[in-house]
C-alpha atoms as one frame of an Amber mdcrd trajectory, in Angstrom:
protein
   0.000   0.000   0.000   1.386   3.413  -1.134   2.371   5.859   1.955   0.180
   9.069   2.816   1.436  11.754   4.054  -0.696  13.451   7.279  -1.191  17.474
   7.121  -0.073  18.995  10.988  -3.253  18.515  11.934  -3.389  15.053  11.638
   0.191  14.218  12.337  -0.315  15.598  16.207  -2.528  12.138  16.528  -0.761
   9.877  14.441   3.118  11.146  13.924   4.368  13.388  10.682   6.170   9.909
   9.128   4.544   8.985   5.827   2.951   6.144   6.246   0.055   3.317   4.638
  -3.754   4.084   5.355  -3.672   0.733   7.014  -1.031   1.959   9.287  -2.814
   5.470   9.830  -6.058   4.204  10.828  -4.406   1.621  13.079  -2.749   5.154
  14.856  -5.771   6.732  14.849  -7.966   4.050  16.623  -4.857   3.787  19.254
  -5.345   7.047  19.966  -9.102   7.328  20.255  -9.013   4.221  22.324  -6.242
   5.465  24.462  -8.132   8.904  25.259 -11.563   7.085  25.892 -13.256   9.201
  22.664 -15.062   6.254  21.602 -18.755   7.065  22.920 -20.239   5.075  25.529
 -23.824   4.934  24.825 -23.591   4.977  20.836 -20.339   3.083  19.684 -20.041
   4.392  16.194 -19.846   7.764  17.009 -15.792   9.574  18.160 -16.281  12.415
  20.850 -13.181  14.814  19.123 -11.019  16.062  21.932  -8.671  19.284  20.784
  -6.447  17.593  18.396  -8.836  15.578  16.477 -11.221  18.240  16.349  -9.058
  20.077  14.136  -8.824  16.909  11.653 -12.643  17.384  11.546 -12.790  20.551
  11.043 -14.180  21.677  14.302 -16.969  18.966  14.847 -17.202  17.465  18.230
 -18.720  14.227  17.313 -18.391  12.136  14.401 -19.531   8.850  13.237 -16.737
   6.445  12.514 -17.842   6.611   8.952 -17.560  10.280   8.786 -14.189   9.981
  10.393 -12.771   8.206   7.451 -13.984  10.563   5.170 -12.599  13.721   6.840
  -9.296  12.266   8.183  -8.913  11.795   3.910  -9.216  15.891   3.724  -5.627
  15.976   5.767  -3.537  13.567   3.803  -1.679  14.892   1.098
């Protein structure tokens, strides 16, 4: 799988190395797990804390399958 590159937004979650989507999303999910963002009542949805709230472009909750979509708008 051909490397990304994350924006500085995204690299303060998952690191400024290029790297595959595979990888990325792995870092991602690390990170939302590790900061308890994952919502408690409804699963799919991410509660953003600072640093991923700038990846989604100021929205405070997203669904995981909006999250895909927007984390796409910081790779380059």
């Amino acid at each position: 799988m051909k490397p990304v590159q994350p924006n500085e937004k995204l690299a303060a979650v998952v690191g400024s190395s290029p790297l595959p989507r595979t990888e990325l999303t792995k870092k991602l999910w690390i990170y939302i797990k590790k900061n308890g963002l994952q919502d408690k009542k409804v699963r799919t949805q991410i509660n953003a804390d600072d640093k991923l709230k700038a990846v989604f472009g100021g929205k405070t909750k997203v669904s995981m399958f909006e999250m895909t979509k927007l984390v796409s708008n910081n790779l380059s």
